[in-house]
C-alpha positions in Angstrom: 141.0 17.5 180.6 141.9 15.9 183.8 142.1 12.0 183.7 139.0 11.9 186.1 136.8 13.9 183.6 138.1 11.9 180.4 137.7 8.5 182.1 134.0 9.5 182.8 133.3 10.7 179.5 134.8 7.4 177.9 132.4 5.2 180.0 129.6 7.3 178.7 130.7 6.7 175.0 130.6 3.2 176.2 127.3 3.3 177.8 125.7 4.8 174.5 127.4 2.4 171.7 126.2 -0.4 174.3 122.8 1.1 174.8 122.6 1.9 170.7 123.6 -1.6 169.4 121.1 -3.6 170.8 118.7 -3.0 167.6 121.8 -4.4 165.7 122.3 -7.7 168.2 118.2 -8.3 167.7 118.3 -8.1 164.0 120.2 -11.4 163.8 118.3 -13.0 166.8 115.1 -11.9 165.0 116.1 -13.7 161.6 116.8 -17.3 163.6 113.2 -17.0 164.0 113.1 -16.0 167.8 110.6 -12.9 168.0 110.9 -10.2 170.4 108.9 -11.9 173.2 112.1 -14.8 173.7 114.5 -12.5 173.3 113.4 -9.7 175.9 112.2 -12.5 178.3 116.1 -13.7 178.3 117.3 -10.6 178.1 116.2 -9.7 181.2 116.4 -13.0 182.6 120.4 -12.7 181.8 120.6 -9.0 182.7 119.3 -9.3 186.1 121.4 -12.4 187.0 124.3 -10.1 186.6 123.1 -7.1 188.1 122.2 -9.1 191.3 125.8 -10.7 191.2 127.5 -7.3 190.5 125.0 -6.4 193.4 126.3 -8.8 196.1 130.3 -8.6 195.3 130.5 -5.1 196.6 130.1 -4.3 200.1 128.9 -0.7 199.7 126.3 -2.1 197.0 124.6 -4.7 199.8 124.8 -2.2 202.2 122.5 -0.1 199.7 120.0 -3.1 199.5 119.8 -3.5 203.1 118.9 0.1 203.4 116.0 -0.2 200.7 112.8 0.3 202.2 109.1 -1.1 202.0 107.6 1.5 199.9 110.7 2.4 197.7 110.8 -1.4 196.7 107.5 -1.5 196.0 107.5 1.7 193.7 111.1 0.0 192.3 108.8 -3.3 191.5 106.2 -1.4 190.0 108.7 1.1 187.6 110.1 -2.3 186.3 106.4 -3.0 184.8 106.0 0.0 183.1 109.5 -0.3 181.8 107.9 -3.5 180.1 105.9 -1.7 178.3 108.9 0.8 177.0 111.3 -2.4 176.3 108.2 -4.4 174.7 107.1 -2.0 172.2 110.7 -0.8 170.7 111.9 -4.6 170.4 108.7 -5.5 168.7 108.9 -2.6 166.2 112.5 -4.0 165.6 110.8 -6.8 163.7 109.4 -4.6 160.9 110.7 -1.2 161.3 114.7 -0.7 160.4 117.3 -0.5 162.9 118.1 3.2 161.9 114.2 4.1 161.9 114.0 3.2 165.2 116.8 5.0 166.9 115.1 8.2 165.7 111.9 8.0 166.4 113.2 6.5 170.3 115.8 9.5 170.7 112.2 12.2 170.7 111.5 11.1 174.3 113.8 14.1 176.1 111.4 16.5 173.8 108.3 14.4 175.4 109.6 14.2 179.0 110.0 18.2 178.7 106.0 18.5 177.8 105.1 15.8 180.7 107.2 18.3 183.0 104.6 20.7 182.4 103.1 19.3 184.8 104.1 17.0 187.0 108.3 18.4 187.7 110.9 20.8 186.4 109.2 22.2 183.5 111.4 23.6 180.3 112.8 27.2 181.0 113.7 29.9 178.3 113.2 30.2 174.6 116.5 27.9 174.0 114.5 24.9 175.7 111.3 25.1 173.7 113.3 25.7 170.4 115.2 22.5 171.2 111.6 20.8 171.7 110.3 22.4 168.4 113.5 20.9 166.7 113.5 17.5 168.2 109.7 17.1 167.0 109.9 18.6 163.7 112.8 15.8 163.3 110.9 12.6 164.2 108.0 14.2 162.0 110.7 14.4 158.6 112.4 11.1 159.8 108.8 9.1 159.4 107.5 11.1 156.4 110.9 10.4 154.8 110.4 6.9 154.4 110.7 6.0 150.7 107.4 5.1 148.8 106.9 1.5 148.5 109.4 0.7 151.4 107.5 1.7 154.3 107.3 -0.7 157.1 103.3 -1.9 158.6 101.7 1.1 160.5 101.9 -1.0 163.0 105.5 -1.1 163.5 105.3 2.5 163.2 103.2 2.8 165.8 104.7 0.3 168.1 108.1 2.4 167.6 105.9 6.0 168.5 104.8 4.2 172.0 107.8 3.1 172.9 109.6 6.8 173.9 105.8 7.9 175.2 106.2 5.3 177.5 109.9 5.7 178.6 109.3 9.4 178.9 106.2 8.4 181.4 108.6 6.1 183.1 111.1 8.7 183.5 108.8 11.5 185.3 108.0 9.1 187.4 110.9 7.6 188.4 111.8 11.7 188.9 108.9 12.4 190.9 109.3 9.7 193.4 112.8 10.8 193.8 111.4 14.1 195.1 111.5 16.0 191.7 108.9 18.9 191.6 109.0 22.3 189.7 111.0 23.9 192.3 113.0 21.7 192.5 115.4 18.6 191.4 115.2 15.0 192.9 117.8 13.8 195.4 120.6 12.4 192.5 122.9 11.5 195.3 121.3 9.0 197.1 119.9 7.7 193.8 123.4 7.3 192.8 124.4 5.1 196.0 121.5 3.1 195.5 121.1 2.9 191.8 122.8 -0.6 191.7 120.1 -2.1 194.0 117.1 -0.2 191.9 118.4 -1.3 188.9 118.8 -5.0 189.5 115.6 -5.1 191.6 114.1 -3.3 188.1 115.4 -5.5 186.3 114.0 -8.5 188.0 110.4 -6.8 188.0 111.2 -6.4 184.2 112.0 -10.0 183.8 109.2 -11.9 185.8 106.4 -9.5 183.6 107.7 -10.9 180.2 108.1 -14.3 181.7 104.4 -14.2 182.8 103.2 -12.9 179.3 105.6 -15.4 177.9 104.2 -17.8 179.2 100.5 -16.7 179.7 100.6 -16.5 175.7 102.7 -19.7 174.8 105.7 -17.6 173.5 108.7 -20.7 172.5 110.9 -19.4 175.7 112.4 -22.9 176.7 116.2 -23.0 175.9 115.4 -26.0 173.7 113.0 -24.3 171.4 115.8 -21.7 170.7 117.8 -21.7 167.7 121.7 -22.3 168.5 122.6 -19.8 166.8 119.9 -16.9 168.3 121.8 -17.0 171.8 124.8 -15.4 171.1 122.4 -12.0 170.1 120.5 -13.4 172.9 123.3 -12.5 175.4 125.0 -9.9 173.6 121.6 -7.6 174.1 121.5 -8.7 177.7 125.0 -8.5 178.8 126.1 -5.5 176.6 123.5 -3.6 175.5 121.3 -4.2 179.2 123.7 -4.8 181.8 127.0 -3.2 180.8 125.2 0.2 179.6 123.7 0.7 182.6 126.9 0.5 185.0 128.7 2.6 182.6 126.4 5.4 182.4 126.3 5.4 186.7 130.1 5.3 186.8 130.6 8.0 183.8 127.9 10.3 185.5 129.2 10.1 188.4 132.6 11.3 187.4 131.2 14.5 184.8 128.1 14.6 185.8 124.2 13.6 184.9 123.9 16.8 182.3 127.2 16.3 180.7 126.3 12.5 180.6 123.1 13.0 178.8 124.8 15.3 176.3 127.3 13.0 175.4 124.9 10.2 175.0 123.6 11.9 171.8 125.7 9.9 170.5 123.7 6.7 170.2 121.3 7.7 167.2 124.4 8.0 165.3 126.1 4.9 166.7 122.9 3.0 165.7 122.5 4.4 162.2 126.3 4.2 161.5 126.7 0.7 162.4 123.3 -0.3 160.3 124.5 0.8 157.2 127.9 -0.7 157.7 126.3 -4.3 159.0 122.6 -4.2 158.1 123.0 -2.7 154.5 120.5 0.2 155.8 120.2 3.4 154.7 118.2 6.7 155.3 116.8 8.8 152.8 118.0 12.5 152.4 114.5 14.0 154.5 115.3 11.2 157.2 119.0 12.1 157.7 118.1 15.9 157.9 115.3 14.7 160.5 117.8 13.0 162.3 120.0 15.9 162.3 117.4 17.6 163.9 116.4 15.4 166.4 120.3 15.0 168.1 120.8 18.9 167.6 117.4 19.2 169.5 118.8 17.1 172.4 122.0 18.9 172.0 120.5 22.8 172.7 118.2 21.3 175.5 121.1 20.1 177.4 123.6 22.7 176.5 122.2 25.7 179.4 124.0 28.1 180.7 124.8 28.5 184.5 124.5 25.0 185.4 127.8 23.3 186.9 128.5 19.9 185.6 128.2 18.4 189.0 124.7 19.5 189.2 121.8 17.2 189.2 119.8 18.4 186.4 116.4 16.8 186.9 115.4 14.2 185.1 118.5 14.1 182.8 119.5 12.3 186.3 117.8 9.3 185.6 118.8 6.7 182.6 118.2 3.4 183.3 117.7 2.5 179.8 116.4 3.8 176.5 115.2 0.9 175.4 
């Protein structure tokens, strides 16, 4: 493996622990007594302050902004919105639903995305694509019907956990779409690549001003005074590392191996999240769950794993990954 190639695939590694420990930072945060509300208003808050500074240090990177147009930023403003919705519903199931739980049930929105594509982009080609739909489903199905009797968290929680890939699979189609994706055809992954430091941070800032509205609006205890001491350190752990430094990693490993080799290595975040539960959080996964698991990261695995595609490639919406959650 050439040291360009390994480089790239170690920044993805990096991208996915970062991505998959954010449930483990909000735990803590969540047991201060700061609900999800605070803590994905900051988040945000934090994350886009650094992606805007990150932004403005690099030459090439303000040359990106300047090039940004009326109608792509408004689109940009808009995707960071509907990535509220995504962000809002996982970190609120975090409150009842485990850690572990969670990272399943998230990792079914590639099998989603392929139905939306139906429709509206690349759809799934081939029997191996559908059997690794058919495998990622029947996974998340054994992973919630495993739950042990008399430990299952509110249906609620459940279904705030459900909404959250639906929404970051709608998210993702569009965000493909507008980047010219249809089903002849992949979007333009180059140009998203030499802007993807100004879409993210103006994202991010979209992102941030919706909680702080709803924050607000609903009298959420956001005010750095009403915070517990010792919340902020989770606080800026899930901003910094699981919001800010994810993201730049997965661009700068993607770039390097490319987007489909990226998303396959990125499987490994379910089992980053799971792993580190049980070790720190004391959480463990029945025998069904662990075997739904399985098949949910195999699932991802086989979709991701077709033949005839060079590694340079833009593959479509495995392209785009802002963030999973």
């Amino acid at each position: 493996m050439d040291r360009r190639r390994l480089v790239g695939v170690l920044l993805v590694v990096v991208s996915a622990a970062s991505f998959g420990s954010g449930a483990l930072f909000a735990k803590p945060v969540y047991a201060e007594g700061v609900g999800w509300l605070t803590l994905l208003t900051w988040r945000f808050s934090l994350a886009s302050a650094l992606a805007w500074t990150w932004l403005l240090l690099g030459t090439e990177r303000r040359a990106g902004l300047r090039r940004i147009d009326r109608r792509r930023l408004a689109i940009t403003l808009v995707l960071g919105l509907v990535y509220l919705g995504n962000s809002g519903t996982y970190y609120a199931a975090l409150e009842t639903v485990s850690a572990s739980l969670a990272a399943l049930i998230v990792y079914v929105y590639p099998a989603i995305v392929a139905v939306l594509t139906l429709r509206l982009g690349r759809p799934l080609e081939g029997r191996q694509a559908w059997a690794a739909l058919g495998l990622a489903l029947v996974g998340v199905v054994l992973a919630i019907g495993g739950i042990p009797t008399g430990s299952a968290p509110p249906l609620a929680g459940l279904l705030q956990a459900v909404a959250s890939p639906v929404i970051y699979s709608i998210w993702i189609v569009c965000q493909a779409w507008l980047s010219g994706e249809r089903s002849d055809r992949v979007g333009d992954a180059s140009a998203e690549g030499a802007d993807g430091a100004t879409a993210t941070a103006l994202m991010m800032t979209s992102t941030a001003v919706g909680f702080w509205l709803i924050a607000l609006a609903s009298g959420a205890p956001v005010e750095p005074a009403r915070i517990p001491g010792p919340a902020w350190p989770g606080i800026a752990a899930v901003a910094v590392i699981s919001t800010f430094v994810s993201i730049q990693t997965f661009y700068a490993g993607a770039r390097r191996i490319g987007a489909a080799q990226a998303s396959l290595i990125s499987t490994v975040e379910p089992v980053w999240t799971i792993s580190l539960a049980a070790l720190l959080l004391g959480e463990r996964l029945g025998p069904i769950q662990l075997v739904g698991g399985a098949l949910v990261i195999g699932g991802v695995i086989l979709a991701q794993l077709r033949r005839g595609v060079p590694v340079h490639e833009p593959v479509g919406l495995a392209a785009i990954r802002i963030a999973d959650e």
